[in-house]
N, C-alpha and C positions, 0 to 999 in steps of 0.2 A: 500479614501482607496487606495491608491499607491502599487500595488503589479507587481512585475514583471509577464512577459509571463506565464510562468511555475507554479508560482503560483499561479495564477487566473484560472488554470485548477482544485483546489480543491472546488469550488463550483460546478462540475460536478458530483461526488461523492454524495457531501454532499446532492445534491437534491435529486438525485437517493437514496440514503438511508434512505430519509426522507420521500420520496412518496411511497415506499415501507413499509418502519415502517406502516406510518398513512392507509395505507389499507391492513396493516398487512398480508403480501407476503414477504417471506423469512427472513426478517432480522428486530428485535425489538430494534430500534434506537429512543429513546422519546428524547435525547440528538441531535441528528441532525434536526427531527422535531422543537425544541425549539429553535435552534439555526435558522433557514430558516427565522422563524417567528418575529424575530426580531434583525437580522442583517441588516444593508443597503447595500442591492444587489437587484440588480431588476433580481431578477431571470427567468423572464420573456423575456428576452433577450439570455437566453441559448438556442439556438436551440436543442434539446435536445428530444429522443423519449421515449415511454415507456421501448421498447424495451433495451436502455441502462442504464435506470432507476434498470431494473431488474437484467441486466447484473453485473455493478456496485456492486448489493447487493449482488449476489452470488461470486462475487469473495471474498466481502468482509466476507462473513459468512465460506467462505475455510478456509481464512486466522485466520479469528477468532477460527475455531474449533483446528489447525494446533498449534498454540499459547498454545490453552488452553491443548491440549495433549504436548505439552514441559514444560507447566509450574506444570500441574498434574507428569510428571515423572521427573520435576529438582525442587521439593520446594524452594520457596528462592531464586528463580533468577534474574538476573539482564536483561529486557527487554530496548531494544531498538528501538523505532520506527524514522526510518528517514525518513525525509519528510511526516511529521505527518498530517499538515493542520490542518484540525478544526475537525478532525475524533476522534469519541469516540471508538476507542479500547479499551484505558487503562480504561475504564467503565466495557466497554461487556463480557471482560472477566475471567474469573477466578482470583481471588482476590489475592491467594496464592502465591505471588510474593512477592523479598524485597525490588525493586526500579525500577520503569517503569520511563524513561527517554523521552520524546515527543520532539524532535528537527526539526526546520525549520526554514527559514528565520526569523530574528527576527523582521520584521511588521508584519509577519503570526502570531508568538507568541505573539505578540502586541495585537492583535485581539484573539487569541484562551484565550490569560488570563482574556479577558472581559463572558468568560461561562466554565472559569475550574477554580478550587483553587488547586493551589501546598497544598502536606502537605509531611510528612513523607515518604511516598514509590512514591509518584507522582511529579515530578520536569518535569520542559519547560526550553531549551535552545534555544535562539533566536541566529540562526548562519547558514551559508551555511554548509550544509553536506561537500563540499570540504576545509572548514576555519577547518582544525583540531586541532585546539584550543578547539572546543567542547570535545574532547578524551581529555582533561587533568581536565574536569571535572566533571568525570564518574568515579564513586565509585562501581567496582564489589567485585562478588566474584567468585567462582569457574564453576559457572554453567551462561553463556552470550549468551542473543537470539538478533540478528539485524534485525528486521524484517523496510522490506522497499517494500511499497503497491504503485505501480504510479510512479515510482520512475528513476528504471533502464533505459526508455526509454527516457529519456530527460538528459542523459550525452553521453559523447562520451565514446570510448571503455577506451580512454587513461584516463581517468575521472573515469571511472570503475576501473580499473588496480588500481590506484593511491590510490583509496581508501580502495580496498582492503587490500592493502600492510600497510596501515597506521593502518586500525582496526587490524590486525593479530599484528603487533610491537606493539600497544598501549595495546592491548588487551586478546592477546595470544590466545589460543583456544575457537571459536565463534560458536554458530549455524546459518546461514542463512537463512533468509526467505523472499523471493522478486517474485516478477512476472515480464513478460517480453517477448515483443513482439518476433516474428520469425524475422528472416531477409525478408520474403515475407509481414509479417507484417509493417514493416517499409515503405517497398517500398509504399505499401497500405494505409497506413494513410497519402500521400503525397495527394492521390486522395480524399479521404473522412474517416475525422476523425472528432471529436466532438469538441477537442482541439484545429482545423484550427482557429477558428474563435477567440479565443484567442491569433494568431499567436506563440504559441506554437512549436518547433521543436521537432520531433519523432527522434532521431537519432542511437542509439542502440537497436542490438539484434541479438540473436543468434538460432540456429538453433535446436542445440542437447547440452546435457552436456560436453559432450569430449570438444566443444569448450570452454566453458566457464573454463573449468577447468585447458585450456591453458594459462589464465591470473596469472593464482600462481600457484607453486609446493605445496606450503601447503593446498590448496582447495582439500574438500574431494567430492563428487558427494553422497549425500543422496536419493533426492527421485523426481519424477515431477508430479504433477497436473494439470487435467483439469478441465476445466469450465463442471458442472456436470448435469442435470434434477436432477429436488429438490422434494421432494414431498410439493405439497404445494395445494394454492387455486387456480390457473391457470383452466382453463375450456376452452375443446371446440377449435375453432380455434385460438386461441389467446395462449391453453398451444402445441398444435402443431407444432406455427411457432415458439415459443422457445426453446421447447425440440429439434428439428430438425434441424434447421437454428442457434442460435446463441447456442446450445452445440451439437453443427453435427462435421462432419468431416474440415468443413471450419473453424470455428470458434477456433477450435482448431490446426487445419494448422498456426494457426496467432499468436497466445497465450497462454503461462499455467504459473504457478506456482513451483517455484521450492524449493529444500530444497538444500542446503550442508556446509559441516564443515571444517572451518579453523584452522586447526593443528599449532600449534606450532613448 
């Protein structure tokens, strides 16, 4: 299985939402569980704690809610997930959609085609997000969500910038949906991140919207999220040091989730 650096960081996820799934804590993933179980990864080589296990799942249950509230108020729309990996979003949620597009490197999609089937609203594009050749074969319509989970922090700015400009010309009027370390985030993941061991580079991030919003005049600034306390089965010391420590004020110094729209 030959995946470069940055790819080999979607088996981090994919665990964390699978050991959550199967002890049924935040996030119902029977598609990542299936997948853990019979891919060849020694997953047992991920250094990897509960704690980001959990983390993992709740950002990824933000982003799932965030989706399905654009796809409930835009019927019919055309979703984009870049830098998809082996994630079952276009499962989890809300069905209501005309074409969910799942793009990554095409070994990832190599591999993701072995536990999803293309049909009618569901297609895989095997390509680097920056090869935008994938934009010329993306069929919208009037309502387009790019939603990108894991993504932002492993390009640089100029890489960002680039590709902005390229979805807005290809694409015209887009919604945004990405998460994305602080600039003290970055610094931080040099010392200890889960990714190192993958040799992985963190290299982007930003601080506040105003910056981000410097990369285009057509970026409109929607909304930002944090990593949240869930209600869930957590008990005792184990839901104190999550609730506290990893959606405290630190955790959120380092990381959220953000929304905005690119104008025409």
């Amino acid at each position: 299985m030959e995946l470069n650096n940055e790819s080999k960081t979607l088996f981090i996820p994919l665990l964390g939402k699978a050991i959550m799934s199967k002890d049924n804590l935040f996030l119902h993933d029977p598609k990542a569980e299936e997948i853990i179980s019979k891919i060849d990864y020694d997953f047992n080589s991920l250094k990897q704690s509960k704690w980001l296990s959990m983390y993992m799942s709740v950002r990824a249950l933000i982003i799932d809610e965030l989706c399905n509230k654009y796809i409930k108020e835009h019927p019919n729309a055309t979703i984009i997930h870049l830098g998809c990996g082996l994630d079952s979003r276009c499962l989890r949620v809300n069905q209501n959609f005309n074409t969910w597009y799942d793009i990554d490197y095409e070994n990832v999609i190599d591999i993701r085609k072995k536990f999803y089937e293309e049909d009618s609203k569901h297609k895989m594009i095997g390509s680097s997000v920056l090869d935008y050749k994938w934009l010329e074969k993306i069929k919208t319509n009037d309502n387009i969500m790019v939603v990108a989970e894991g993504l932002t922090m492993y390009l640089s700015e100029e890489e960002i910038k680039e590709l902005v400009v390229q979805i807005n010309y290809k694409l015209g009027d887009v919604h945004l949906l990405f998460d994305a370390y602080s600039k003290k985030g970055v610094k931080s993941s040099k010392i200890k991140n889960t990714v190192n061991q993958m040799n992985a580079e963190i290299k982007y991030g930003f601080d506040n919207p105003e910056e981000f919003l410097q990369l285009n005049n057509n970026l409109e600034y929607v909304a930002t999220h944090l990593i949240r306390k869930e209600d869930n089965n957590l008990h005792g010391l184990t839901k104190f040091i999550f609730d506290n420590l990893y959606c405290g004020k630190l955790s959120q110094s380092i990381y959220k989730i953000y929304e905005f729209n690119l104008k025409r």
